[in-house]
C-alpha positions in Angstrom: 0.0 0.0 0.0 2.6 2.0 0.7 6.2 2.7 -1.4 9.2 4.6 0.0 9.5 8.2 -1.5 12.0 8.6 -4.1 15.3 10.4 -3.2 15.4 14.0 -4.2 18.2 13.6 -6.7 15.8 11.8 -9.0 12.8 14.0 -8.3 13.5 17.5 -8.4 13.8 19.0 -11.9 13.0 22.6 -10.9 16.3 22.9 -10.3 18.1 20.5 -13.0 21.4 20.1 -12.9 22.4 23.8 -13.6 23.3 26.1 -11.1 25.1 29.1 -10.3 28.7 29.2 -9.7 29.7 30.0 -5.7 26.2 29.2 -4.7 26.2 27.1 -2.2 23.1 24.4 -2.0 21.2 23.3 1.0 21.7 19.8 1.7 18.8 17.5 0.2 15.5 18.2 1.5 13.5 15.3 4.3 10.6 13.6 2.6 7.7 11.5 3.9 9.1 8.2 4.2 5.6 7.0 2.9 2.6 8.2 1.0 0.5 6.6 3.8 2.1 8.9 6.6 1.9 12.3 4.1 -1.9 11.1 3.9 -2.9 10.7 7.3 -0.7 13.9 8.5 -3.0 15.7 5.6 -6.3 14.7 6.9 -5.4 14.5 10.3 -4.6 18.8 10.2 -7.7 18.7 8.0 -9.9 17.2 10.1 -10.4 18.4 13.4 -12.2 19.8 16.2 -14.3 21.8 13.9 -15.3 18.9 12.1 -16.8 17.5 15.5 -18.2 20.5 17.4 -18.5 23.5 14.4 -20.2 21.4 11.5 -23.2 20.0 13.0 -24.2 23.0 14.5 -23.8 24.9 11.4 -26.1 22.2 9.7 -28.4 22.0 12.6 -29.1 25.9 12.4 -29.3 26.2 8.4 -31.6 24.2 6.9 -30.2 20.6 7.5 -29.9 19.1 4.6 -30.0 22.1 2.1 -26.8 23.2 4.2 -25.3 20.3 3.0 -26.1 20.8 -0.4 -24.9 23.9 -0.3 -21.5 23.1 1.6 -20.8 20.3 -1.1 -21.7 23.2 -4.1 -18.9 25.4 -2.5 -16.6 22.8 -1.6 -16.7 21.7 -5.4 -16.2 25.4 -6.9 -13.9 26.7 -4.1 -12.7 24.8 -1.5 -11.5 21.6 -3.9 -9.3 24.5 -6.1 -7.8 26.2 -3.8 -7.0 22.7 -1.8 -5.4 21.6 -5.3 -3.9 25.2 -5.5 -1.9 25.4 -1.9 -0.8 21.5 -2.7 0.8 22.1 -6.2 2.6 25.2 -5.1 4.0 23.4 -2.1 5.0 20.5 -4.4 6.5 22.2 -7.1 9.0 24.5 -5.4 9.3 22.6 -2.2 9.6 25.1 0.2 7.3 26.7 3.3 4.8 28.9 2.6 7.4 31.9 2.6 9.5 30.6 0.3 6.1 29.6 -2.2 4.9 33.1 -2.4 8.7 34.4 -2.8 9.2 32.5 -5.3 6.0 33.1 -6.9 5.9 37.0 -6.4 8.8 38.3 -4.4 6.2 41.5 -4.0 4.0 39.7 -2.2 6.6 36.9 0.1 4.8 38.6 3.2 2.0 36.4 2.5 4.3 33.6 4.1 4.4 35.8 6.8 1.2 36.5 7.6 0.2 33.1 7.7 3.3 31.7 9.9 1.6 35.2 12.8 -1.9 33.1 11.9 -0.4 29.9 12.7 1.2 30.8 15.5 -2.1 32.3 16.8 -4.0 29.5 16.8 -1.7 27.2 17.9 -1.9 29.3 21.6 -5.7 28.9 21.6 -6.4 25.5 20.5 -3.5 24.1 22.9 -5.9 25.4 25.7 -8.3 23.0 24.4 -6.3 20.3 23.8 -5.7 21.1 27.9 -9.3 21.1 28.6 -9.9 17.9 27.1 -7.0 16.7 29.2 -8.7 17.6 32.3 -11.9 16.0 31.5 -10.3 13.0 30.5 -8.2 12.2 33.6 -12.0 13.1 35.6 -13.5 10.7 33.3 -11.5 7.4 35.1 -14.1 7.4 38.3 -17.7 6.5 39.1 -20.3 8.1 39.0 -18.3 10.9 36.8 -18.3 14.5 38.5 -20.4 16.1 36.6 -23.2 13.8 36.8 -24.7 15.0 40.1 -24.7 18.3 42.0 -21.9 18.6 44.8 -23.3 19.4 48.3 -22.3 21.8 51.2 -23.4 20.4 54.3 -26.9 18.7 53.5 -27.6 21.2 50.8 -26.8 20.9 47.2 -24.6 24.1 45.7 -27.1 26.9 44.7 -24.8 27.8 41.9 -25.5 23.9 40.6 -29.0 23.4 41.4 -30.0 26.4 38.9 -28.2 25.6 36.1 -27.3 21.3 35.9 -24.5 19.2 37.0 -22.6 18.9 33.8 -22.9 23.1 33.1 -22.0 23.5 36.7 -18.7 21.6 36.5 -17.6 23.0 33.1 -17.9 26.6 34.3 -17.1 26.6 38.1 -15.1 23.3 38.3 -13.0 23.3 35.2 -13.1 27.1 34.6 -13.8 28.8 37.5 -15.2 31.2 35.3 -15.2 35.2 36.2 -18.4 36.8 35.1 -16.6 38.9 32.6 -13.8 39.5 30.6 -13.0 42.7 32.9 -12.6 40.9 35.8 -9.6 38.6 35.7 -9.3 36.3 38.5 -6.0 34.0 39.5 -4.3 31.4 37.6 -6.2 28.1 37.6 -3.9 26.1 38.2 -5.2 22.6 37.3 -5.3 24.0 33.8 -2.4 25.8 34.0 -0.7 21.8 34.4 -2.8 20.2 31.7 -2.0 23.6 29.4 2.4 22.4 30.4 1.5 19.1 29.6 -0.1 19.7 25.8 2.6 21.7 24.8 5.0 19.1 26.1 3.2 16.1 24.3 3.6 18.6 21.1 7.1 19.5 21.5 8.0 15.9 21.9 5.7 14.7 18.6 7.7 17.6 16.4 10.6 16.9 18.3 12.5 15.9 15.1 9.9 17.5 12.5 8.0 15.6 10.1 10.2 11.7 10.7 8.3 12.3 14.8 5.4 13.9 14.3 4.3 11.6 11.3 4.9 8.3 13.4 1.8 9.6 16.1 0.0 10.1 13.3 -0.8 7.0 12.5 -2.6 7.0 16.4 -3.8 10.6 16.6 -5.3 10.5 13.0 -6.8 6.8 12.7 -8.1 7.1 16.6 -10.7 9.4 16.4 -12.8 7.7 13.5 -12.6 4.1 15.8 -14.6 6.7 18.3 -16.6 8.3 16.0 -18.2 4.5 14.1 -18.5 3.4 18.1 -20.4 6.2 19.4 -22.2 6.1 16.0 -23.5 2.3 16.5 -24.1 2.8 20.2 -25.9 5.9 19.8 -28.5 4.1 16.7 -29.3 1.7 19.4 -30.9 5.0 21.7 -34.4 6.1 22.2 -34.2 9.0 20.1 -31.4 9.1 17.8 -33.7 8.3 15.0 -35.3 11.1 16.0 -32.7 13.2 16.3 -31.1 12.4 12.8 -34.5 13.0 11.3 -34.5 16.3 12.3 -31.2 17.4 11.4 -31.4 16.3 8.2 -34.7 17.5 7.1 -33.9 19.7 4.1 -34.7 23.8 4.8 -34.3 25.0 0.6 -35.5 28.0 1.6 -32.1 29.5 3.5 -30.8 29.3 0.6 -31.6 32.9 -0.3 -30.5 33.9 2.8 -26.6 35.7 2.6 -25.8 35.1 6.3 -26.1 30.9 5.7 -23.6 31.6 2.3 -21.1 33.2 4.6 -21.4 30.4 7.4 -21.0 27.6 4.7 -17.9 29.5 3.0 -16.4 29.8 6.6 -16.7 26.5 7.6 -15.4 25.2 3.9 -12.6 27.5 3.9 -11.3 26.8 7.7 -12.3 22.7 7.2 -9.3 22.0 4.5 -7.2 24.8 6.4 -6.9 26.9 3.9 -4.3 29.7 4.2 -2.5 28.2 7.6 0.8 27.1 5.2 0.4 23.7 6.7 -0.8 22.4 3.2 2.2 24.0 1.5 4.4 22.7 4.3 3.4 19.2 4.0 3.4 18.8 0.6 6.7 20.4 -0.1 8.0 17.4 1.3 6.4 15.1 -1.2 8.7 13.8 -4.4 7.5 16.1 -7.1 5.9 13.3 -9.3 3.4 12.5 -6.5 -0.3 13.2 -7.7 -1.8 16.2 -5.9 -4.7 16.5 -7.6 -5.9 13.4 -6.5 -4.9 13.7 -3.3 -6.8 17.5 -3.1 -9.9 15.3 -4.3 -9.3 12.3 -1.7 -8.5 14.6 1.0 -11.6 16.5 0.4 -14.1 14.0 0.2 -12.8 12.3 3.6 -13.1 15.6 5.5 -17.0 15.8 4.4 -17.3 12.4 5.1 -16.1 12.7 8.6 -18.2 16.5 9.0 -21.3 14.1 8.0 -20.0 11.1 10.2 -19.5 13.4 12.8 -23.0 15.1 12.2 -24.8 11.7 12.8 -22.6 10.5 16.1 -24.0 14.3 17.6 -27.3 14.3 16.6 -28.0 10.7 17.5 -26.5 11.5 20.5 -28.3 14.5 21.2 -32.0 13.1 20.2 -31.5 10.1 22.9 -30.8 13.4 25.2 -33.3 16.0 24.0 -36.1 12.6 24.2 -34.7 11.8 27.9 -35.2 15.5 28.6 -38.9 15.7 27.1 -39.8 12.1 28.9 -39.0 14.0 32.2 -41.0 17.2 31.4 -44.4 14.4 30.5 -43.5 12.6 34.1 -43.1 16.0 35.5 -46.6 17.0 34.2 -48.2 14.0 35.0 -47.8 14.1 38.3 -49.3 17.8 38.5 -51.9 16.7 36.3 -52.9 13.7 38.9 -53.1 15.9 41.5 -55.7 18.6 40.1 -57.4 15.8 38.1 -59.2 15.0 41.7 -61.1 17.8 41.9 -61.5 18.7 38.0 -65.2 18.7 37.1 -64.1 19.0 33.1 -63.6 15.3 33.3 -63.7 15.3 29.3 -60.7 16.9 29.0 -58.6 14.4 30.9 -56.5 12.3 28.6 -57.5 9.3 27.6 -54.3 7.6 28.7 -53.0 6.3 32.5 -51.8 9.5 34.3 -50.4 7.3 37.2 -47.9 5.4 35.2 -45.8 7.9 33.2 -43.6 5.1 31.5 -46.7 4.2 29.7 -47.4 7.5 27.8 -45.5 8.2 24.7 -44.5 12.0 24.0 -46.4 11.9 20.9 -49.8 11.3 22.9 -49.1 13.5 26.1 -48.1 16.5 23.1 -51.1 15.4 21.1 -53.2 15.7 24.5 -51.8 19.3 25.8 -51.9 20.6 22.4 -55.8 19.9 22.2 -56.8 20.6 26.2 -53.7 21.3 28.0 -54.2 25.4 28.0 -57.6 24.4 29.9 -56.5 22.4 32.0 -55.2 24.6 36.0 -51.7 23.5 37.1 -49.6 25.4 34.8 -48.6 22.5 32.6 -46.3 22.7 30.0 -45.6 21.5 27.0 -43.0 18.9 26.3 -41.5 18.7 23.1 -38.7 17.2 21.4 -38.2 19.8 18.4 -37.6 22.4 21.2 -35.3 20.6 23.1 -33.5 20.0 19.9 -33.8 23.7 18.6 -31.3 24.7 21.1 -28.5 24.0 19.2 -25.2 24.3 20.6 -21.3 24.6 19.3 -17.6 24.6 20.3 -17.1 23.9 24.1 -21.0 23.9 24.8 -21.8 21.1 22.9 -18.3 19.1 23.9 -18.0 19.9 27.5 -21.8 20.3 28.4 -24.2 18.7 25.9 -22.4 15.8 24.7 -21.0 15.3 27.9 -24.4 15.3 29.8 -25.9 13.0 27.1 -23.2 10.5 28.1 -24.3 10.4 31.9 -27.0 8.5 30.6 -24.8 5.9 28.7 -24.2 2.5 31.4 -20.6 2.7 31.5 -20.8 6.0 31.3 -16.7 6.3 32.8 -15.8 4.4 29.5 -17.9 6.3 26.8 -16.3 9.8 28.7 -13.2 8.7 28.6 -13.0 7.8 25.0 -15.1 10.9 23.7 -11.8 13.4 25.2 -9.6 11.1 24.0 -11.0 11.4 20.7 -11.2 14.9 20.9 -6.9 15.1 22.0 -6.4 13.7 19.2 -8.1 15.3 17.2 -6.9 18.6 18.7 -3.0 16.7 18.4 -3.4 16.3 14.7 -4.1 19.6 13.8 -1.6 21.1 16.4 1.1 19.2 14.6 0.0 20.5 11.2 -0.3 24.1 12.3 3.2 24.1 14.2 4.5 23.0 10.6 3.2 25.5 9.2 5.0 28.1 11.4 8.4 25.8 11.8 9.0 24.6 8.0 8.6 28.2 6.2 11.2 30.0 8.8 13.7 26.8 8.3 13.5 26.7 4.9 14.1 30.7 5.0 16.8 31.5 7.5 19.2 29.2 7.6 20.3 29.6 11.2 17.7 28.6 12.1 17.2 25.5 9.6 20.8 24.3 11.3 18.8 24.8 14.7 15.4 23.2 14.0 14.8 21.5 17.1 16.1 24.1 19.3 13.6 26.2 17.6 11.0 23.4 18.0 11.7 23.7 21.6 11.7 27.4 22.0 8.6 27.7 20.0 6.9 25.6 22.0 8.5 27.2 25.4 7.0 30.5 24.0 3.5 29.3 23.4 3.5 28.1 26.8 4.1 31.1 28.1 2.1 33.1 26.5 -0.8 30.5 26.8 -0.7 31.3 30.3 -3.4 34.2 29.4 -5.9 31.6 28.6 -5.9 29.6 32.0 -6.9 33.0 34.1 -10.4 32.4 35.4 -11.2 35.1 32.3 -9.1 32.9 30.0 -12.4 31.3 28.3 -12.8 34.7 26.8 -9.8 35.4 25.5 -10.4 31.9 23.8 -13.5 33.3 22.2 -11.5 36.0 21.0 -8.9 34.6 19.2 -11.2 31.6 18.0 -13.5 34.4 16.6 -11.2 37.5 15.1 -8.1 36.3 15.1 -7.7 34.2 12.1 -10.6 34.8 10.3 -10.4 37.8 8.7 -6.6 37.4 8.0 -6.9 34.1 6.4 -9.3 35.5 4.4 -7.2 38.3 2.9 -4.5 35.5 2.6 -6.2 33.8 0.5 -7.4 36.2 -1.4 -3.6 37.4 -2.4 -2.8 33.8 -2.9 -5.4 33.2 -5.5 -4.3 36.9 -7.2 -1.1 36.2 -6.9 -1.1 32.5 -9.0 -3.7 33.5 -11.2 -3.1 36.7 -12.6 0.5 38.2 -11.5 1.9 34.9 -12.0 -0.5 33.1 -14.8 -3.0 30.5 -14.7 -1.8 29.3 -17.7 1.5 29.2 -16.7 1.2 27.5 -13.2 -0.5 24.4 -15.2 1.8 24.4 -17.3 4.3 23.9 -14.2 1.9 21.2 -12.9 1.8 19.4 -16.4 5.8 19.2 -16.0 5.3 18.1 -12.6 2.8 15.1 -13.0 3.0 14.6 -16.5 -0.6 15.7 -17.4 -2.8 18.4 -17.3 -5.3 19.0 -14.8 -8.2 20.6 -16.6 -9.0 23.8 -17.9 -12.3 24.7 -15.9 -8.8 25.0 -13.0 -8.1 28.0 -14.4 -11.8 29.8 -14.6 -12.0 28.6 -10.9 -9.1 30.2 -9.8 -9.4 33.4 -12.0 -13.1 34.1 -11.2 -15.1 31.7 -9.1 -12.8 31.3 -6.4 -11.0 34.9 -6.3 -14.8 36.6 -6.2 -16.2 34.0 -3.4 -13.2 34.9 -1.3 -13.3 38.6 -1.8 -16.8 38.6 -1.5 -16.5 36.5 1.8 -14.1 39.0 2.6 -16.5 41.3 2.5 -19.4 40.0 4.3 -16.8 39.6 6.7 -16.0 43.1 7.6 -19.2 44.4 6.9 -20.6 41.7 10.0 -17.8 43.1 12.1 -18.6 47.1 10.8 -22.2 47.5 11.6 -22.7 45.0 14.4 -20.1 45.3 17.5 -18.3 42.3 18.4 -19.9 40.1 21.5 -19.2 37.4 23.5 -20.9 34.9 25.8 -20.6 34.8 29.5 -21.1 32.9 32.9 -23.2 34.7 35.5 -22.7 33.4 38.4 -25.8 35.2 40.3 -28.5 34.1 37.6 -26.4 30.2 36.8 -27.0 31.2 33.4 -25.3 32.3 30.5 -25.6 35.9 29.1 -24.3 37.6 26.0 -22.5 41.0 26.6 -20.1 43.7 24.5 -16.6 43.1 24.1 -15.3 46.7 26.1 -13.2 49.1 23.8 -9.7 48.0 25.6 -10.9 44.3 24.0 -11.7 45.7 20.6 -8.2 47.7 20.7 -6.8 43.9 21.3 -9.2 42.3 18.4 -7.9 45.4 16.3 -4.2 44.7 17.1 -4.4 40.9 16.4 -6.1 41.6 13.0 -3.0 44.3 12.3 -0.8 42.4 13.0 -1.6 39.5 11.4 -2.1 40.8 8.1 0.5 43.8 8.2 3.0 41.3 6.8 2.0 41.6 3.4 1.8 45.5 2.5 5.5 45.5 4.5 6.9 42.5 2.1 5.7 44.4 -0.6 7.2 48.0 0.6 10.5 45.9 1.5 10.5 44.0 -2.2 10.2 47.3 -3.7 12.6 49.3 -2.2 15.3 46.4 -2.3 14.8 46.0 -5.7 15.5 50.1 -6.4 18.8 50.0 -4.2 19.6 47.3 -6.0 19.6 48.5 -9.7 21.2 51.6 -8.4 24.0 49.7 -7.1 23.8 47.8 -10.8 24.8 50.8 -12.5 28.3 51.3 -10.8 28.7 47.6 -10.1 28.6 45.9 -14.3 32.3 47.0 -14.8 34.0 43.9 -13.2 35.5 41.5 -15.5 34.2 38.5 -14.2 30.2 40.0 -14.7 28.7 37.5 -13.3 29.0 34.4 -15.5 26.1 31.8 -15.7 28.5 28.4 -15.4 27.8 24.5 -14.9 27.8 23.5 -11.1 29.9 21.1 -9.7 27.7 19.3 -8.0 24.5 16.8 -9.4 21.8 17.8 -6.3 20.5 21.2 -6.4 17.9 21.5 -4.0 16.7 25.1 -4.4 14.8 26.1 -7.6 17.0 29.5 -8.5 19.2 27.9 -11.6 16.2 26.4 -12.9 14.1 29.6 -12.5 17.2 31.6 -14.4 17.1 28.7 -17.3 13.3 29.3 -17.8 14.0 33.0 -17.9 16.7 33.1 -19.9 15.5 30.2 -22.5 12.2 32.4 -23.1 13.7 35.5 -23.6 16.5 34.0 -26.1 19.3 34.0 -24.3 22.0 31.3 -24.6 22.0 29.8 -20.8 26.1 30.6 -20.6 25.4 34.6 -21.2 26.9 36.8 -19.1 23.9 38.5 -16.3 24.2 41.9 -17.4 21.9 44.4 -16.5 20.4 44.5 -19.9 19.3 40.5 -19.4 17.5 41.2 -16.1 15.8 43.8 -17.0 13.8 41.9 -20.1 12.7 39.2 -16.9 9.2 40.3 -15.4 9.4 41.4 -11.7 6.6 38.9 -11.0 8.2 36.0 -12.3 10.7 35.5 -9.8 13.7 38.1 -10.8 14.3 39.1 -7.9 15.2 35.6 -6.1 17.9 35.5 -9.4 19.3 39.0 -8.6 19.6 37.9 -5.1 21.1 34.8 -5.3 23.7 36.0 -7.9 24.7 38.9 -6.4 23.3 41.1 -9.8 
């Protein structure tokens, strides 16, 4: 199944056996040493908590299964492209996202940047998940679990508890110890503080030694979570309920379809679901041999992370309509017991129901909501009415549905300590995988870049991580929950956004459609298909910008909030980020995206002190002479860049670089990576 990946030497043809004189080559680049391992490490950054806790929400509030027809309509005409995109340019010129997009455009190398200040902050954020689900899984390995029952002071049961539930209760006063606002801060927690050292440990020591460590776990952390997924999937079709449940999440809604808000949602949860702009795609692939077929990979890749969204979609909602049914079946007993008590001295005898009030395990919902919906407004008591739909309207994402909704559903489960235990196991992994793909996408492009710190990669792996801990620490505050929001909300959507965006300009117009399948035909020996290039050009580049701006205009004319615990009510309340928070969002979008405007300043003005240093510099004899190297390997793509240049412009390869020569090169096409490596 698997085959050992080819040695560079015979691979990379970019470069050819040309190069420039006094150059000096890296050594040969690490590769995958299987397809299987580049595979898994793709879907497992692909696939992640999103997958689990974002999709079915998304689907749940949109129209069921028109969102789903709509998701697979935008994953076809965008998200596929763009996937095939990211995974050709990493391929082709083997390098990190920096050195892609400076190859590409020199102008525009900041978008390297911008997406190594993305990566970097997510990683802090999701870490702090990857801790959380840490804490509830060494609470899950006791019985009954903690959050089943209310705690008790004295003989009476935690006030705070008995208004809201057991499981809410635990997740925001036991595991957070939640302030009721961002304003106020509150101490470290220091539980989490531990489980926050002990996920960046477990992900310094899986990218100890790159890609040949962190592919190995793979093969757990990517493969584990779908063993989870089919059991909770079989266990949950065998509850009272989940048929219920999976009826009404996939009960097709055309009618959102006109609606722009559902559009943005579904291009959102497309674009973030491949991990689109992160780098991580063009860092993994860069280590593939350049004959490997991407396109079918962009196309396997893609499918597997739908499947999994719609796996993941039926495990919830199964799960969730044996809970919202449990919860209905104690609002009928509830009722019925009211109901026997004023049914003594009724008179209306004709409107008591027909079926036996004293034995609520014998009513069905359907008749007691049939009943109340017929009689129950006159009947005294104050009954209510007891319906599944509602229960199942409250939809819930992110942490509410992992650490609350989920997790009360599986107090119901016998064995419930087992079930627990393997849901947050599922979920570290999960969270593992696409830590390991997001660190690579900060570690490969600055290796690959600045050679200091390519000869240093694991002390860099180390201080990285080191770095992230410490700044982590904002998150385990009793606030930290907040700041998660935050970052999960503002910080890498709108930059990844505007990423994309200038990758898609930048390969399909400043660098040439055309062109860059052309490079791919060289590269796989065939040619993708045309429609490619009306996707990139149009379909994709207009979606994004037009995502873009939905985006802002969503952020513009309604202020950014955020959901919090109040402590006095047990219940959760939605309030205003305060300016000094918007000054933060504003500095984390800035800074995020200020990258590329300052690679493009810093391109520019390099490349005008440099032809003014031309002009005085042509006059030495040896001018720069275009000769054969002495070695076969040359890792880097410069000599074969020059060769292409030089070849379409007419010029014999062993021409002198004269000033004259560059200047016939376009700008866009890579010039200035020639002028910089030979010194012109």
């Amino acid at each position: 199944m698997t085959s050992p990946v080819t040695p560079d030497s015979q691979l990379v043809s970019l470069a050819g056996e040309d190069c420039l004189e006094g150059v000096v080559e890296p050594p040969a680049r690490d590769g995958w040493d299987s397809k299987l391992e580049y595979f898994l490490a793709q879907v497992g950054f692909s696939v992640g908590l999103g997958n689990v806790w974002r999709f079915p929400y998304l689907c749940h509030q949109n129209g069921g299964g028109a969102f789903l027809l709509l998701y697979v309509l935008l994953m076809v005409l965008v998200g596929i492209p763009l996937f095939f995109l990211e995974l050709a340019a990493g391929q082709a010129i083997r390098q990190g996202s920096i050195g892609v997009w400076k190859h590409i455009s020199p102008k525009l190398a900041g978008i390297g940047f911008s997406s190594c200040v993305v990566c970097f902050f997510v990683a802090l954020y999701y870490n702090v998940i990857i801790s959380w689900s840490l804490f509830y899984l060494g609470n899950s390995f006791q019985y009954p679990l903690p959050w089943q029952e209310c705690p008790e002071h004295g003989n009476t049961t935690v006030e705070e508890c008995a208004a809201s539930d057991p499981t809410t209760y635990f997740w925001f006063r036991k595991a957070l110890d939640i302030t009721d606002s961002i304003n106020e801060t509150g101490e470290f927690n220091p539980v989490i503080t531990g489980c926050l050292l002990a996920a960046w440990t477990i992900v310094c020591l899986g990218m100890f030694k790159g890609i040949k460590s962190s592919a190995k776990v793979m093969y757990f952390s990517s493969v584990f979570p779908y063993v989870v997924l089919l059991c909770f999937l079989i266990r949950g079709l065998m509850l009272d309920g989940a048929a219920e449940g999976i009826k009404y999440m996939f009960y097709p809604k055309l009618e959102i379809w006109g609606e722009v808000q559902v559009w943005r949602q579904a291009a959102t949860q497309v674009f973030f679901a491949l991990g689109l702009g992160f780098g991580s795609v063009i860092a993994y692939s860069s280590y593939n041999p350049r004959n490997n077929n991407c396109h079918r990979d962009a196309l396997t890749v893609s499918t597997i992370n739908f499947l999994t969204s719609v796996l993941a979609t039926l495990v919830v909602f199964a799960v969730l309509g044996f809970r919202a049914k449990d919860v209905a079946m104690r609002c009928v007993t509830s009722n019925l017991k009211v109901l026997e008590l004023v049914s003594e001295n009724f008179l209306d005898r004709h409107l008591l129901p027909r079926f036996n009030i004293s034995d609520a395990s014998s009513v069905s919902l359907e008749s007691y909501s049939d009943w109340f919906k017929a009689h129950g407004a006159r009947v005294p008591g104050n009954l209510t009415d007891c319906s599944l739909e509602e229960e199942m309207n409250k939809g819930v994402e992110g942490t509410g549905l992992a650490f609350i909704a989920f997790t009360e559903a599986m107090t119901l489960f016998p064995g419930s300590p087992f079930w627990s235990a393997m849901f947050f196991l599922m979920l570290l992994n999960l969270g593992l995988s696409t830590m390991f793909g997001t660190m690579e996408g900060i570690l490969t492009p600055l290796t690959d870049n600045f050679k200091v710190l390519k000869r240093h990669k694991t002390l860099l792996t180390v201080f990285s991580t080191v770095i992230g801990f410490l700044i982590g620490l904002l998150f385990t505050q009793r606030c930290g929950n907040y700041f998660v929001m935050m970052f999960d909300d503002y910080s890498a959507t709108l930059p990844l956004i505007i990423v994309v965006v200038f990758e898609c300009f930048c390969v399909s117009w400043l660098y040439g459609a055309d062109r860059f399948l052309d490079d791919i035909e060289k590269m796989l020996h065939w040619r993708p298909p045309v429609v490619y290039k009306y996707l990139w050009k149009y379909v994709c580049l207009l979606a994004m910008i037009g995502l873009l701006g939905a985006s802002l205009l969503r952020m513009c004319f309604k202020r950014p909030t955020y959901t919090a615990w109040n402590r006095a009510t047990a219940s959760e309340e939605t309030l205003e980020y305060p300016d000094w928070a918007l000054a933060v969002l504003a500095v984390l979008i800035i800074s995020a995206t200020l990258p590329i405007p300052l690679g493009y300043i810093h391109s520019t003005l390099r490349n005008r002190t440099r032809r003014n240093s031309i002009g005085s510099g042509l006059g030495s004899e040896t001018g720069g002479v275009y000769t054969k190297c002495s070695t076969v390997e040359c890792d880097t793509p410069v000599a074969a860049l020059l060769d292409e240049h030089l070849e379409r412009n007419g010029i014999p390869k062993d021409s002198p670089l004269t000033e004259e020569n560059l200047q016939l090169l376009p700008q866009s096409d890579g010039v200035d990576d020639i002028e910089e490596s030979t010194g012109v």
